[in-house]
C-alpha positions as CSV (number, residue, x, y, z in Angstrom):
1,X,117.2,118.7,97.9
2,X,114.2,118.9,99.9
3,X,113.8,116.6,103.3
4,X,111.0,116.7,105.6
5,X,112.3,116.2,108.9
6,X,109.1,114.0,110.3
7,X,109.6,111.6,107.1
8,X,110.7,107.8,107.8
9,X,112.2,107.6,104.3
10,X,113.7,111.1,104.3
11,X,115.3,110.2,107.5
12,X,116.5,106.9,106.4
13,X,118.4,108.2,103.0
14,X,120.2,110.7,105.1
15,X,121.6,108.2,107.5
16,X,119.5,108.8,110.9
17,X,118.1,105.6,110.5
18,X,120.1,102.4,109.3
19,X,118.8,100.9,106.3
20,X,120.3,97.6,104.1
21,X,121.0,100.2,101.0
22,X,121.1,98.2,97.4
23,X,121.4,101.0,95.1
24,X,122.2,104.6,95.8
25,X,123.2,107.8,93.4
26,X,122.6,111.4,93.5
27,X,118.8,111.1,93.0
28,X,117.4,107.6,93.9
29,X,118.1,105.4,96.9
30,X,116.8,102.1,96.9
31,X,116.7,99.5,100.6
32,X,115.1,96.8,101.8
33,X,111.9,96.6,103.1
34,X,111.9,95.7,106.4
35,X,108.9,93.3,106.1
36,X,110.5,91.3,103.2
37,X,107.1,90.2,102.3
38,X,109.3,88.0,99.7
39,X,113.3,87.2,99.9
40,X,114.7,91.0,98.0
41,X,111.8,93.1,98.5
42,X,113.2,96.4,98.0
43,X,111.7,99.9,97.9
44,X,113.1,102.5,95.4
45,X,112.6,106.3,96.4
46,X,113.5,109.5,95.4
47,X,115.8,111.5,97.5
48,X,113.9,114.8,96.8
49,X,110.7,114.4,99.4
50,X,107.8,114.3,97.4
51,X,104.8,113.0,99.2
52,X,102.9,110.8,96.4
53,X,103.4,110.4,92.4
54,X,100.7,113.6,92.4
55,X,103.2,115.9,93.9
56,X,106.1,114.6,91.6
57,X,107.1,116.3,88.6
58,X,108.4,114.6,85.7
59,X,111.9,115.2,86.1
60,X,111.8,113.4,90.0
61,X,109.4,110.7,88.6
62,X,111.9,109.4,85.3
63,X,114.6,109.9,87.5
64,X,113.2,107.3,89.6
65,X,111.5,105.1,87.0
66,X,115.3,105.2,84.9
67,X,116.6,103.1,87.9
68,X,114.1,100.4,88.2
69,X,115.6,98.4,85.4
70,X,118.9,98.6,86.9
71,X,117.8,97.3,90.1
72,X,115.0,94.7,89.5
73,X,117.7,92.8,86.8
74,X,120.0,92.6,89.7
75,X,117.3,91.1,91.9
76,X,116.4,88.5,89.1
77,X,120.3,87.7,88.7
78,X,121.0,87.4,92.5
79,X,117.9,85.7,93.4
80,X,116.5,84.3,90.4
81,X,113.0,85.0,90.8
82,X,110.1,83.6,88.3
83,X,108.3,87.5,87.9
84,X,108.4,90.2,89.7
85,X,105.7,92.6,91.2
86,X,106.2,96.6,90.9
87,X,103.9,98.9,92.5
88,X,103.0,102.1,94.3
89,X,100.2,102.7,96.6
90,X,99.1,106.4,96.1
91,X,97.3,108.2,99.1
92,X,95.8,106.3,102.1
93,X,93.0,104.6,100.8
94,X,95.2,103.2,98.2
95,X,97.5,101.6,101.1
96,X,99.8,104.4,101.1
97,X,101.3,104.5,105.0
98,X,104.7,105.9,104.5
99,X,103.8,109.3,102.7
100,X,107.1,109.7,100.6
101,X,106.7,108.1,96.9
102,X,108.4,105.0,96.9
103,X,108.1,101.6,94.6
104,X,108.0,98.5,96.1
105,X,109.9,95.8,93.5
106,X,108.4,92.7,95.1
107,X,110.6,89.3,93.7
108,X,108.0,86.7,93.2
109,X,109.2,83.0,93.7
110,X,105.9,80.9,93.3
111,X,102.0,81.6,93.7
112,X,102.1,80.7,97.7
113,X,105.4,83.1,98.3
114,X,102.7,85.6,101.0
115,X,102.0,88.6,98.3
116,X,98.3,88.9,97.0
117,X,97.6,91.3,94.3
118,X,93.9,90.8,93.2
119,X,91.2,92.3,91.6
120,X,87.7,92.0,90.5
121,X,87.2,93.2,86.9
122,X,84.2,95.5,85.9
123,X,84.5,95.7,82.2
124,X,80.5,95.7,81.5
125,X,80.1,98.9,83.7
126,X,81.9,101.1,81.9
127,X,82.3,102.5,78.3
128,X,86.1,102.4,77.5
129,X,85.9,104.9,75.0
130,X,84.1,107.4,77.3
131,X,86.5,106.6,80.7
132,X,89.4,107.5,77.8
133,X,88.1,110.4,76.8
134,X,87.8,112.2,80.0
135,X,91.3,111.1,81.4
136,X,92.3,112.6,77.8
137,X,90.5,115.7,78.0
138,X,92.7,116.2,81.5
139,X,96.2,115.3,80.1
């Protein structure tokens, strides 16, 4: 399994640095987020380093995605939360600071519980049928 020894997460899921571990198997290890920007906030990674979902082949990434069910149910069950938010920021100008893919699986308890996801739409300034056909022409 590759590590990268300069890596926060990779250093964490070996055990240099304690973590509070939810969910753990041969592939996936899941902790909490220090900053708990909501009661539960957890962060799911793959144990193989991969820097950012780019670099992840299929096999890491639904190894990863399998488990999020698994683990946001048992938020909702322990906590009871009315939603929950899951995301990944991709490269730096995305938000990405830790560069090892991880989810976050934010638990969200009410509109004013501190997380903000917003965005503006731009629907007139694009034709749909054109964006799709060139992510298409790249799959």
């Amino acid at each position: 399994m590759t590590t990268n020894s300069d890596c926060i997460f990779c250093k964490i899921k070996n055990g240099e640095i304690p973590s509070a571990i939810v969910y753990e198997d041969d592939d996936v290890y899941a902790f909490l987020d220090l900053s708990q920007v909501t009661k539960g906030h957890t962060l799911v990674i793959p144990k193989q380093h991969t820097k950012n979902i780019y670099e992840t082949d299929e096999t890491i990434a639904s190894k990863l995605f399998a488990r999020v069910p698994k683990i946001a149910n048992a938020i909702k069950e322990t906590f009871q939360p009315i939603g929950i938010n899951i995301l990944s920021n991709n490269e730096e100008a995305a938000g990405q600071s830790v560069f090892h893919l991880h989810l976050h699986l934010i638990p969200r308890y009410d509109q004013e519980d501190g997380f903000r996801a917003k965005w503006e739409t731009h629907e007139d300034q694009y034709d749909l049928a054109e964006v799709a056909s060139a992510i298409k022409n790249n799959i």
